[in-house]
C-alpha positions in Angstrom: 6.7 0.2 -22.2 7.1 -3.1 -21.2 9.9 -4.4 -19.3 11.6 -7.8 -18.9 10.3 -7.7 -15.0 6.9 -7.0 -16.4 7.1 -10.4 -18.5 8.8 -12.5 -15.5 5.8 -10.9 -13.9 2.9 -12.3 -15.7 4.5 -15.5 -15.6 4.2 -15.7 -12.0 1.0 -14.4 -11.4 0.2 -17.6 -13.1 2.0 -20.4 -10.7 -1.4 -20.2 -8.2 -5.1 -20.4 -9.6 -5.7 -17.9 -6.7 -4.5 -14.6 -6.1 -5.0 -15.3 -3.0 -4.3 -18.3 -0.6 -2.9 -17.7 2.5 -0.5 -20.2 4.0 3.0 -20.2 4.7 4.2 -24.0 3.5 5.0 -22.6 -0.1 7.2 -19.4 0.6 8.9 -21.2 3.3 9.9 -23.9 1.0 11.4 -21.6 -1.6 13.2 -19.5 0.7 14.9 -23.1 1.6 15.7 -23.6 -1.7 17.1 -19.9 -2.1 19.5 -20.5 1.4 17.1 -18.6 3.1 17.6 -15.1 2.5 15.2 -14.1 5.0 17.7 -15.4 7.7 20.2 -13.0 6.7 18.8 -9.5 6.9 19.3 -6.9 9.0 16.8 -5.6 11.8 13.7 -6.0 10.8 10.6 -4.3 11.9 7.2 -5.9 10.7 4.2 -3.8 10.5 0.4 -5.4 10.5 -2.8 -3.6 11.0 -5.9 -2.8 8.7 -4.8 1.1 8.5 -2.3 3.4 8.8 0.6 0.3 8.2 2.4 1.7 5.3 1.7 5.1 6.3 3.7 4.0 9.7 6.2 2.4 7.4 6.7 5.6 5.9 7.5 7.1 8.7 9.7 5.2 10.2 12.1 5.4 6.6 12.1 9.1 6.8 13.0 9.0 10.3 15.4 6.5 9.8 17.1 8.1 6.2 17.0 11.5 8.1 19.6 10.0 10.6 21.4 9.0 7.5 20.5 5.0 7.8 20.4 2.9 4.9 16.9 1.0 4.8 15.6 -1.6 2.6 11.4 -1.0 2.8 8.6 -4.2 1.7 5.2 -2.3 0.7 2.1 -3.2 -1.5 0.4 -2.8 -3.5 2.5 -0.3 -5.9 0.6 2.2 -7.7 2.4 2.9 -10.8 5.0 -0.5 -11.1 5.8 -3.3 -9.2 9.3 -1.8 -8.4 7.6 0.5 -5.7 7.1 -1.8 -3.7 10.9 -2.7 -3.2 13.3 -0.2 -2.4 17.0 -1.5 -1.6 18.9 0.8 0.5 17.2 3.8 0.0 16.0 3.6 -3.3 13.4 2.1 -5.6 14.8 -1.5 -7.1 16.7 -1.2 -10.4 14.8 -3.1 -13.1 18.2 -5.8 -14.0 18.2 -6.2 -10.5 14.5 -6.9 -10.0 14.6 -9.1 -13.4 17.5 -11.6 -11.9 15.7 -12.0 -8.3 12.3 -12.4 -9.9 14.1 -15.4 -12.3 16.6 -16.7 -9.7 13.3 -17.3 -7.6 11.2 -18.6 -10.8 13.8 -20.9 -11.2 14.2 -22.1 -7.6 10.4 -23.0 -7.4 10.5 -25.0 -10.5 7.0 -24.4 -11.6 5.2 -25.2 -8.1 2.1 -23.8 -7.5 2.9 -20.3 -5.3 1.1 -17.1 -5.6 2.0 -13.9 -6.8 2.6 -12.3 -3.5 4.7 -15.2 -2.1 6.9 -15.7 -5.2 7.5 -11.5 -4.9 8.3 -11.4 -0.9 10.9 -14.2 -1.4 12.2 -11.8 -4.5 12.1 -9.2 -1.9 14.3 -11.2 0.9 16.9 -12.1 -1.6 17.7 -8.6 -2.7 17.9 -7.1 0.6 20.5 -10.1 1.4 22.7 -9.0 -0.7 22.9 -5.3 -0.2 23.8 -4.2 3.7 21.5 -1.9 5.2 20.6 -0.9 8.6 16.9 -2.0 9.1 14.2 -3.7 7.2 10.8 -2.6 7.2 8.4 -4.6 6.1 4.5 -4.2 5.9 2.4 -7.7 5.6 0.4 -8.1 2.5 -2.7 -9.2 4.1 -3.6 -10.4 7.6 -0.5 -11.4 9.4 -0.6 -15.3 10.9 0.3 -16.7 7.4 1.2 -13.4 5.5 4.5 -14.4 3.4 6.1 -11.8 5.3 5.9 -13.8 8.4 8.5 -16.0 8.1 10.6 -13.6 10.2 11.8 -15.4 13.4 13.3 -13.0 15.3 12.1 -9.4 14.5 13.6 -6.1 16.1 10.2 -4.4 16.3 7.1 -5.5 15.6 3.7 -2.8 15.3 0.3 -3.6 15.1 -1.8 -0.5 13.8 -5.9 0.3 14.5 -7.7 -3.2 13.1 -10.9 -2.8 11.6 -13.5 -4.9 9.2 -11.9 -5.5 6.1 -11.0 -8.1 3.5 -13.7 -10.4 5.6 -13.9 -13.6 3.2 -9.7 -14.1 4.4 -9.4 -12.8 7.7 -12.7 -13.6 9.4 -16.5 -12.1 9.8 -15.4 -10.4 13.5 -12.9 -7.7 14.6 -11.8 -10.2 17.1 -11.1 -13.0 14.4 -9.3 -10.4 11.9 -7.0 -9.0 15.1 -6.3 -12.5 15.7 -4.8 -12.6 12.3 -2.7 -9.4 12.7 -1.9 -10.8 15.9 -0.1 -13.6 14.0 2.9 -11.4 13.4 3.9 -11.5 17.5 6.9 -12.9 18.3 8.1 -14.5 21.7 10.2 -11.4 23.3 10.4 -9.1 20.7 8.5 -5.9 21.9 5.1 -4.6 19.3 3.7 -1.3 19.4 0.1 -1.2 19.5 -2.1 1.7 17.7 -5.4 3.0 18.4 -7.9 -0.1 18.8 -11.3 -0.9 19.6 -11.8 -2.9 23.1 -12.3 -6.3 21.2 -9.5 -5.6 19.0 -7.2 -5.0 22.0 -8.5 -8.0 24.0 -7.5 -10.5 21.4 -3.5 -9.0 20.8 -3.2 -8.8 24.6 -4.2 -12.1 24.9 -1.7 -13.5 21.9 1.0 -11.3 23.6 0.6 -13.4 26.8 0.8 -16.6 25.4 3.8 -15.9 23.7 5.6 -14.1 26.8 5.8 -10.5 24.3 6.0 -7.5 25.6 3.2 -5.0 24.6 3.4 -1.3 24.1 -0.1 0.1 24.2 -1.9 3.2 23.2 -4.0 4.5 26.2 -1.9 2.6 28.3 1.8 2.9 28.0 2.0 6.2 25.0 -0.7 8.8 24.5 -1.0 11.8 22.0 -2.8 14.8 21.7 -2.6 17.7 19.1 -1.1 20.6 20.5 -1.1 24.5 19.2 1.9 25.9 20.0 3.4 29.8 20.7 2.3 31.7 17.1 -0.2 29.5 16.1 2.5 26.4 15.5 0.5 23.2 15.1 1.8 20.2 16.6 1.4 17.1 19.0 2.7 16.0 22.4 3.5 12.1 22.5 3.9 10.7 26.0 5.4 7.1 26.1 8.1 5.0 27.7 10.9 7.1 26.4 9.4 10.6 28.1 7.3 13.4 27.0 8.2 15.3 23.8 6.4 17.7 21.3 6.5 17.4 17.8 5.8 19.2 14.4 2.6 18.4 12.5 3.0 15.1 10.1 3.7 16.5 6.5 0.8 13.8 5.5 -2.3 15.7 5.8 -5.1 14.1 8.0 -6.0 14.0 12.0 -5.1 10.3 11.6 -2.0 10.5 10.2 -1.1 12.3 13.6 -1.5 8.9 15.2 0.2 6.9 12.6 3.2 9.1 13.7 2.7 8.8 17.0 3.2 5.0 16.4 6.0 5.1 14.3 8.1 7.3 16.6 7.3 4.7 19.7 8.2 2.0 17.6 11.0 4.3 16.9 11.7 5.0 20.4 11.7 0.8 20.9 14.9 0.3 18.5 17.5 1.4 21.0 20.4 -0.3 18.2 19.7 2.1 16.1 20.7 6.0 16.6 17.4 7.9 16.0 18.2 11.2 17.6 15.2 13.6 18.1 16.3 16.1 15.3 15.9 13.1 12.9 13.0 12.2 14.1 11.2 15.6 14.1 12.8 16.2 10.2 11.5 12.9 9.2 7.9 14.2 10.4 8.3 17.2 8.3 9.9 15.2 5.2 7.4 12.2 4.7 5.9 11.1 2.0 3.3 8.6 0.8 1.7 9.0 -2.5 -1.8 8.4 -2.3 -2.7 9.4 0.9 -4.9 12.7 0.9 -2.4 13.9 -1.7 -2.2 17.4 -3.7 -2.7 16.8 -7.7 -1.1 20.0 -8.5 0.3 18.8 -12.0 -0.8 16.9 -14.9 -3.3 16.5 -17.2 -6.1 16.3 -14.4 -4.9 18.9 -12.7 -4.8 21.1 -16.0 -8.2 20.9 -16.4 -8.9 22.8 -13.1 -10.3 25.8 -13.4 -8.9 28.9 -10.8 -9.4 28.1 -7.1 -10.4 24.6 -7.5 -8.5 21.9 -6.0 -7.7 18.0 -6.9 -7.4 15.4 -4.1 -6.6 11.7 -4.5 -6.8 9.2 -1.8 -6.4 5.4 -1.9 -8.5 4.2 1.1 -11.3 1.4 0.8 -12.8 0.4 3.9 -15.2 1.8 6.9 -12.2 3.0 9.0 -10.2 4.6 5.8 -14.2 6.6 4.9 -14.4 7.7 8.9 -10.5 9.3 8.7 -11.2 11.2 5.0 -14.0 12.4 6.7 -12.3 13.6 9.7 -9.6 15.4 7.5 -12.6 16.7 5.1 -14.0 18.4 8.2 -11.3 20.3 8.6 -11.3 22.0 5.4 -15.0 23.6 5.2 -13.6 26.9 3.0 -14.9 24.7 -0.2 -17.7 22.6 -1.6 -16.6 19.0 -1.9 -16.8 16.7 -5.0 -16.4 13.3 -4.9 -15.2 11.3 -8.0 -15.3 7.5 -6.9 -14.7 3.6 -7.7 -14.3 0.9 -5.8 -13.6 -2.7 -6.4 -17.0 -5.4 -5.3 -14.8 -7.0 -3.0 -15.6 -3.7 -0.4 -18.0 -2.9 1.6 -19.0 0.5 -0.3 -21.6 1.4 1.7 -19.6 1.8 5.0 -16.7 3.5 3.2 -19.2 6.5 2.1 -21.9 6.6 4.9 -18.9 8.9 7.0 -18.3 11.3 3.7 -22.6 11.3 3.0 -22.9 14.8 4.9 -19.5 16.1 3.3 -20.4 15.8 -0.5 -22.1 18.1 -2.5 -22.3 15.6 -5.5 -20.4 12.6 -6.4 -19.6 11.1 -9.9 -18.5 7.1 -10.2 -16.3 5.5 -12.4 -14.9 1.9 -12.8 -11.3 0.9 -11.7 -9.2 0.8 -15.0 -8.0 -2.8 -15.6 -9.9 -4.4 -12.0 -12.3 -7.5 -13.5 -13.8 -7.1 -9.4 -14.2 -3.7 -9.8 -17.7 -2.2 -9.6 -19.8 -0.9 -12.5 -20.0 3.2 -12.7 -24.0 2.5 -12.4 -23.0 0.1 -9.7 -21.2 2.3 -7.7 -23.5 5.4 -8.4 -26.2 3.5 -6.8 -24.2 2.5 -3.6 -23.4 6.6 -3.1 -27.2 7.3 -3.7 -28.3 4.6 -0.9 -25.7 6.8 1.3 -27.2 9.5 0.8 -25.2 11.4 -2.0 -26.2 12.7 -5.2 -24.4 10.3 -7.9 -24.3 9.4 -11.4 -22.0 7.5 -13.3 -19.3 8.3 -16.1 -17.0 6.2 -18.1 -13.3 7.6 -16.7 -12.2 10.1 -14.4 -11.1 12.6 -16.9 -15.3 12.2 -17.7 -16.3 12.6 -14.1 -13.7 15.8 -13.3 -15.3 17.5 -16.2 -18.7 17.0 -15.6 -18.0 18.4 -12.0 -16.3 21.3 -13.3 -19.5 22.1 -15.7 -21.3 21.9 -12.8 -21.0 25.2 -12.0 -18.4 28.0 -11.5 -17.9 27.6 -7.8 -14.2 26.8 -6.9 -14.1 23.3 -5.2 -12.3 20.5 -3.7 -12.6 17.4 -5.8 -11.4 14.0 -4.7 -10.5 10.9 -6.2 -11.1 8.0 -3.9 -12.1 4.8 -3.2 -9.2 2.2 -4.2 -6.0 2.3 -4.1 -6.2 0.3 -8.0 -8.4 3.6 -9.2 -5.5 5.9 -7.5 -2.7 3.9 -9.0 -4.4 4.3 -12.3 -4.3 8.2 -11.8 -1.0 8.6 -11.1 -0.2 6.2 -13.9 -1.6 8.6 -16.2 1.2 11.0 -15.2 -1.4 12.8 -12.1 
């Protein structure tokens, strides 16, 4: 059903021939002409990175609510509506609410070109004015340097997670060019937590970090982590930083790299001595998490109901090289079952490096296009990418098509997974997954 946010919406979407155009000129105009609502927030931590940022992100709220703070949260893309990506105070934005920010900032532009994003970030800052909360978290769209998000002088916190090669034709053709875009987000004195990153990656943020006079907190050299088994067979990992040395329960999102992402968010936790994180809260916000979309369960719905006993349903919204090698990683893990892979991907991606880590992990895989995506990849398209991997592929028409000719495959429980976009996983859960 369409609402009166969907219609405000479209409208925007067309103030910019571009989806995308990164600059800063146009958001920080409108936030002028709103008062600047991005002045008056409270502490704000601003996440970049290629992976792992809204995973981080979601950490750091369930730490943060588990301490019983309120905490407005900035994520994209949403999966099912726009409103996910804007939760006030702890929950999702109410749709009158996102209706009269959405037109107070249509009307403050006054028909200017400003894209989508932009418009929607400005939304963002002006309802998070208005409602106290205790922190802000807020992951950038794309890149960093001229992200709309960056318009925040003075951050709390800042965190950069691993970088790695994606969204090439904005951010640049090198690792070193796209960190120097994430590096964009660094602020003069206000302390960022650095993930995992490769040596060029690194070089580049360090570099930023001097010029500006802000003080790094590196993996590998000021926090560490390692997985841990504990007494009885009790998973968990030890996380040495600047705070101390403390153990902690496995992440409830599934994945060896989720461990890290926790690892970062509880030193960027550790870096926000304003705010009373105490180690109960953050251990219960480990166990509590959630983020749809990321190696998650389909235990109901309609694609679930199809399964037959034993099998299982995966979906995961991951899209470049870095997001393949970690599903792999996980997949590794979990050898009890054969694994089917039912895939799209928009042509914007690199497809090949996505599924050359999962090529030795599939039994079979069956492609599909992304509902709705004009830059998505043809089924044949796609098919063809997964056999130049190395993987057995042919195409189908929808996922419901593709889940049922894996499950006339034959009788053998298995473990099937959606993947490749987080626009094909959106669609999914759409459809009530």
């Amino acid at each position: 059903m369409s609402t009166a946010s969907d219609a405000i919406l479209d409208r925007l979407s067309r103030l910019h021939p571009k989806i995308i155009d990164l600059s800063l000129d146009r958001v920080e105009s409108l936030l002028a002409a709103l008062g600047h609502p991005e002045q008056q927030l409270a502490p704000v931590v601003h996440v970049a990175g290629t992976n792992g940022k809204g995973s981080v992100i979601a950490f750091l709220r369930a730490m943060m609510e588990a301490a019983g703070l309120s905490v407005h949260v900035y994520t994209s893309p949403h999966l099912r509506r726009f409103h996910e990506r804007v939760r006030v105070a702890g929950k999702l934005i109410g749709e009158d609410r996102l209706a009269a920010v959405l037109e107070e900032c249509e009307a403050a532009n006054l028909g200017r070109n400003i894209t989508y994003f932009e418009i929607t970030t400005a939304a963002a800052f002006l309802a998070f004015a208005r409602t106290p909360a205790d922190a802000v978290l807020l992951e950038t769209g794309l890149g960093g340097r001229l992200d709309a998000t960056n318009v925040i002088a003075r951050p709390a916190a800042t965190a950069i997670t691993p970088v790695s090669l994606d969204h090439m034709q904005y951010l640049g053709e090198t690792l070193a060019e796209i960190a120097a875009e994430k590096a964009g987000i660094l602020k003069p004195e206000t302390p960022c937590v650095v993930g995992p990153q490769a040596p060029e990656a690194l070089a580049v943020i360090e570099a930023r970090a001097a010029e500006l006079g802000t003080p790094l907190i590196v993996h590998g050299r000021d926090w560490t982590f390692r997985r841990k088994e504990g007494a009885r067979g009790a998973a968990g990992f030890r996380l040495e930083g600047p705070a101390g040395t403390g153990d902690y329960p496995l992440p409830a999102l599934p994945g060896e790299h989720q461990i890290a992402n926790a690892a970062t968010a509880l030193v960027v936790a550790q870096a926000l001595p304003a705010l009373p994180l105490s180690a109960e809260s953050l251990r219960r916000g480990l166990r509590e998490v959630s983020w749809p979309a990321r190696l998650q369960r389909l235990s109901r719905g309609p694609l679930a109901a199809r399964l037959p006993e034993s099998w299982e349903l995966w979906l995961d919204g991951g899209h470049n090289a870095a997001a393949g090698a970690a599903i792999a990683e996980a997949l590794r893990g979990w050898p009890d079952k054969p694994l089917k892979l039912i895939y799209g991907m928009l042509n914007t991606k690199a497809a090949r490096d996505f599924l050359a880590p999962l090529a030795h992990l599939a039994q079979d895989l069956v492609a599909v296009p992304v509902p709705g995506e004009p830059a998505s990849l043809t089924a044949e398209e796609a098919a063809a990418y997964a056999r130049e991997a190395g993987i057995p592929a042919s195409p189908a028409d929808s996922v419901a098509e593709a889940l049922e000719r894996h499950i006339s495959s034959g009788p053998e429980p298995a473990r099937v997974l959606i993947c490749g976009s987080l626009y094909l996983a959106g669609s999914v859960l759409r459809e009530g997954a």
